[in-house]
C-alpha positions in Angstrom: 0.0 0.0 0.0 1.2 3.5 -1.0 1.5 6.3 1.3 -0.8 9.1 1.1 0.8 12.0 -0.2 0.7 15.5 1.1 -2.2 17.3 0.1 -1.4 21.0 -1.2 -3.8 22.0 1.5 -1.8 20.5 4.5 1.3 21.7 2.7 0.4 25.4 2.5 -0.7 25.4 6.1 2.3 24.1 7.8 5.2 24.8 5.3 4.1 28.3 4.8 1.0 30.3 7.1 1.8 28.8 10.5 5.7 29.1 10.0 4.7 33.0 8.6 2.2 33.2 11.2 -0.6 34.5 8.6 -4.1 33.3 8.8 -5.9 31.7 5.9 -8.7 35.0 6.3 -5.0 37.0 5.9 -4.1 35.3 2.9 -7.5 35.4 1.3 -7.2 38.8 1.4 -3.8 38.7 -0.1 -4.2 36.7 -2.8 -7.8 38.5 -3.4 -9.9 35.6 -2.8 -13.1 34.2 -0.8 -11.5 32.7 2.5 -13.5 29.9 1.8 -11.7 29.1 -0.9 -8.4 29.1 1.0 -10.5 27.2 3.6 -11.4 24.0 1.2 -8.0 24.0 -0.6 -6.8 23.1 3.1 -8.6 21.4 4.7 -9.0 18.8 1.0 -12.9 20.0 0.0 -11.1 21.5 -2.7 -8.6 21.4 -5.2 -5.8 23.7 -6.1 -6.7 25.3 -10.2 -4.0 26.3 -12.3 -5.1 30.3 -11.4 -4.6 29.5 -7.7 -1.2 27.3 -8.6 -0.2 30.6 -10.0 -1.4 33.2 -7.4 0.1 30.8 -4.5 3.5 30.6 -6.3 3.5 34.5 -6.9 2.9 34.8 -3.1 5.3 31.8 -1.3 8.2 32.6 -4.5 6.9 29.3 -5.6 6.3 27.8 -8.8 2.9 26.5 -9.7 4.0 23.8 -11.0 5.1 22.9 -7.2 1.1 23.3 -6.3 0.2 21.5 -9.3 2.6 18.6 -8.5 1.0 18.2 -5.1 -2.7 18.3 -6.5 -1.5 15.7 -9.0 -0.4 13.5 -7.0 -3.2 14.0 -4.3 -5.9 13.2 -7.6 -3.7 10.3 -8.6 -3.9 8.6 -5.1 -7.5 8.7 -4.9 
């Protein structure tokens, strides 16, 4: 049996707000965005689109192919 990967919503949260200290309300309003949206994407109700790949990389000098990566292979587990 394979090991679950990390989700790009677990990722975000404790690679980069809690280290950063920022709430996911903070970083709705960062990106621009419904907090709900940040909400889902973390805690996996939702999955990360290529527009949020992109806005999350411009924000965490991130690619979004690294967001990408982790939603792929969160999608390909399942």
């Amino acid at each position: 049996m394979k090991r679950k990967p990390t989700s790009p919503g677990e990722i975000l949260f404790e690679e980069f707000l809690v280290p950063l200290g920022m709430t996911q309300k903070e970083l709705a309003e960062y990106l621009n965005c419904d907090y709900k949206v940040i909400n889902r994407i973390i805690n996996e109700k939702a999955t990360v689109s290529p527009e949020m790949a992109m806005k999350l990389g411009a924000a965490f000098n991130t690619t979004p192919t690294f967001w990408l990566n982790a939603q792929t292979a969160m999608d390909l587990f399942k």
